[in-house]
C-alpha positions in Angstrom: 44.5 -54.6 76.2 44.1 -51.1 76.2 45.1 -50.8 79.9 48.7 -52.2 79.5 49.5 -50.0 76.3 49.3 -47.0 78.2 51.4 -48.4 80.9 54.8 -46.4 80.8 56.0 -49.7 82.9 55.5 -52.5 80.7 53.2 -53.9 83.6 50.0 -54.9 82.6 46.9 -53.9 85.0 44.1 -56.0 83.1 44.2 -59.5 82.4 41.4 -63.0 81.6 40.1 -64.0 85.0 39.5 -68.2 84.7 37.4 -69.0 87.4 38.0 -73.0 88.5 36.1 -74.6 91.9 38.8 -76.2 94.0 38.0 -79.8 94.5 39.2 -81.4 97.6 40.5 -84.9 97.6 41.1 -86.8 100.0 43.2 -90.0 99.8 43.3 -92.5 102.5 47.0 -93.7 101.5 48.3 -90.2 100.8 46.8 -89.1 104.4 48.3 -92.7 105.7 52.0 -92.1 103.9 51.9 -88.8 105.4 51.2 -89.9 108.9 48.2 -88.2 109.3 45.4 -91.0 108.4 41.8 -89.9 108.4 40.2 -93.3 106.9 37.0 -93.2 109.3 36.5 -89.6 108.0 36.7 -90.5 104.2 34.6 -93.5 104.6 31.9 -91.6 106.3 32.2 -88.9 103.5 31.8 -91.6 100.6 28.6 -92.8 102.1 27.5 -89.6 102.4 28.1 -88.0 99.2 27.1 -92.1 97.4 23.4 -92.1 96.4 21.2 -94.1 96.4 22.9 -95.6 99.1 22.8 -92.6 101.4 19.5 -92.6 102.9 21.4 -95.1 105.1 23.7 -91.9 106.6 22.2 -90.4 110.2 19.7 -89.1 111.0 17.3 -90.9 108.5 15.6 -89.0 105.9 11.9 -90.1 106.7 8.8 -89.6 104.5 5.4 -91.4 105.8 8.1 -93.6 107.8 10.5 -94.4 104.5 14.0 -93.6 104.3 14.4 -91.3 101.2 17.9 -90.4 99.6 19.3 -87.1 100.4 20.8 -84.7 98.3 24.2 -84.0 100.0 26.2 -81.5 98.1 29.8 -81.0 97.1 30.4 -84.3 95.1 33.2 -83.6 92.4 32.0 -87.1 91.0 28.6 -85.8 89.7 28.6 -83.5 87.4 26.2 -80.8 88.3 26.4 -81.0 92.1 25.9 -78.1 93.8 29.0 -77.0 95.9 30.0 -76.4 98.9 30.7 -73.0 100.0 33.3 -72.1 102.8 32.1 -70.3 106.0 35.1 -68.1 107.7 34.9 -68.0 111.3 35.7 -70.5 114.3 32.4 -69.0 116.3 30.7 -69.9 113.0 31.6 -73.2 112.7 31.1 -73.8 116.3 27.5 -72.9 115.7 26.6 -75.1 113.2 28.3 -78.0 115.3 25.5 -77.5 117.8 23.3 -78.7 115.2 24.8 -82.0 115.4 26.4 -82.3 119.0 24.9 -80.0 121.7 23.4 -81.5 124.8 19.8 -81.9 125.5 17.3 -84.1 126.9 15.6 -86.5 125.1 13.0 -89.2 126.8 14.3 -87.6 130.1 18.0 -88.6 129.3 21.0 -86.4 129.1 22.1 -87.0 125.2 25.2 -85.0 123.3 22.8 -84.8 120.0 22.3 -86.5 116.5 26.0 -88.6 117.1 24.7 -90.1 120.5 21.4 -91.3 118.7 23.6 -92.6 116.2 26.1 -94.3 118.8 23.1 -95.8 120.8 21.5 -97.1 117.3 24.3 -99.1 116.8 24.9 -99.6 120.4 21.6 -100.2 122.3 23.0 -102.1 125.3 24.5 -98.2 125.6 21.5 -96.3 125.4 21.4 -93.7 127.8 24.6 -94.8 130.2 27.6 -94.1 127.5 27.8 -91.3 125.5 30.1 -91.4 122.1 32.8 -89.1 123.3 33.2 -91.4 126.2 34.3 -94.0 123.9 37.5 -91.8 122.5 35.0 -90.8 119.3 34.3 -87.5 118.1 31.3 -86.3 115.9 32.1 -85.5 112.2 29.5 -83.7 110.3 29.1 -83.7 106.4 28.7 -81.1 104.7 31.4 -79.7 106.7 30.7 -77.4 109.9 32.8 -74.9 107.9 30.5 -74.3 105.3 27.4 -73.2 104.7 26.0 -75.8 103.9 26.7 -77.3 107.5 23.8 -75.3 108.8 21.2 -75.7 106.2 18.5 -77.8 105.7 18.2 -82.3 106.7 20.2 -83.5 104.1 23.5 -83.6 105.7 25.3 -86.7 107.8 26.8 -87.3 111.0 28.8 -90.6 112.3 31.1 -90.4 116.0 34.2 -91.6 114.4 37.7 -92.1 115.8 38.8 -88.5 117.7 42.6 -88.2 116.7 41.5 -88.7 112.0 38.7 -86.4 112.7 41.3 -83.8 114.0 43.6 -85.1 111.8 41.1 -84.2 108.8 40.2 -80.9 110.3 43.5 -79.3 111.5 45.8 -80.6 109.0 44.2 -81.3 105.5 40.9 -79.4 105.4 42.7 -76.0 106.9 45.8 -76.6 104.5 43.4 -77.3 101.6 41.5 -73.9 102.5 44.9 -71.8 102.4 46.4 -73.5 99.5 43.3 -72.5 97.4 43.1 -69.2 99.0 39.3 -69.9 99.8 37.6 -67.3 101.0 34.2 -66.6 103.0 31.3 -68.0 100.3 33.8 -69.5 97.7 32.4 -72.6 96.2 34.2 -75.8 96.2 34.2 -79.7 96.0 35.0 -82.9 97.6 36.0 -86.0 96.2 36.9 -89.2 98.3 39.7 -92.0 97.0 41.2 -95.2 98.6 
């Protein structure tokens, strides 16, 4: 290293750069033994990222009227997937929540977006009289609002889940896992899910 020869310091100023994508995982009995459980988030996530059987995630993935698979990236488990790619910015992942949450009207009815059609699915004696939030839930998007992927594209999933593990998940072990790796705005990683 021609660099560090001519360094009167012994310090060297050139050195291999080993590029390796993070992968986050998330463990429902580590998160539990820490006191911060996020189960309803990792399940949703491991129906999402599990194919075939994730043309059952919301919204449907429709073609002439049948429920395709949809290609949900960030999966550590198969080898090729494409990653995800953080996106810096509270205002920015604010925007791509609207995708999933904002309120509109639909049939004439006040509805808080892709998790109350969800909700009501599940729930149709609630159709248009309770929305999600009003059941304690919150809406958790995958791939992740703070990514770019959380704006792009139909194959994505959303499930209203219980409020205090989605901020459990968001506040405490996605943000930690972001400084730890020292992500940055477009650097790639993964997810993978374990009991």
């Amino acid at each position: 290293m021609r660099a560090a020869a001519n360094n009167t310091y012994g310090v060297h100023t050139g050195a291999c750069i080993f590029t390796v994508t993070p992968v986050f995982t998330m463990s429902k009995s580590a998160a539990t033994a820490a006191g911060k459980p996020m189960d309803a988030v990792i399940d949703h996530i491991a129906d999402a990222l599990k194919t075939p059987d994730n043309k059952n995630t919301w919204p449907y993935k429709l073609v002439n009227n049948v429920r395709q698979v949809k290609t949900i990236p960030g999966n550590a488990d198969v080898p090729g997937s494409n990653p995800l790619t953080r996106l810096l910015g509270k205002k920015n992942a604010d925007e791509n929540r609207k995708k999933f949450n904002w309120e509109r009207q639909v049939n004439g009815h006040l509805t808080k977006g892709e998790c109350d059609l969800y909700y009501w699915e599940l729930n149709p004696s609630l159709k248009w009289v309770q929305h999600y939030t009003q059941a304690g839930l919150q809406c958790d998007e995958f791939p992740f609002a703070s990514t770019y992927q959380g704006k792009v594209g139909n194959d994505y999933s959303v499930r209203p889940i219980n409020g205090l593990q989605n901020r459990n998940h968001g506040w405490t072990w996605l943000r930690t896992f972001y400084s730890r790796n020292r992500l940055a705005d477009k650097d790639p990683f993964l997810v993978r899910t374990r009991s």
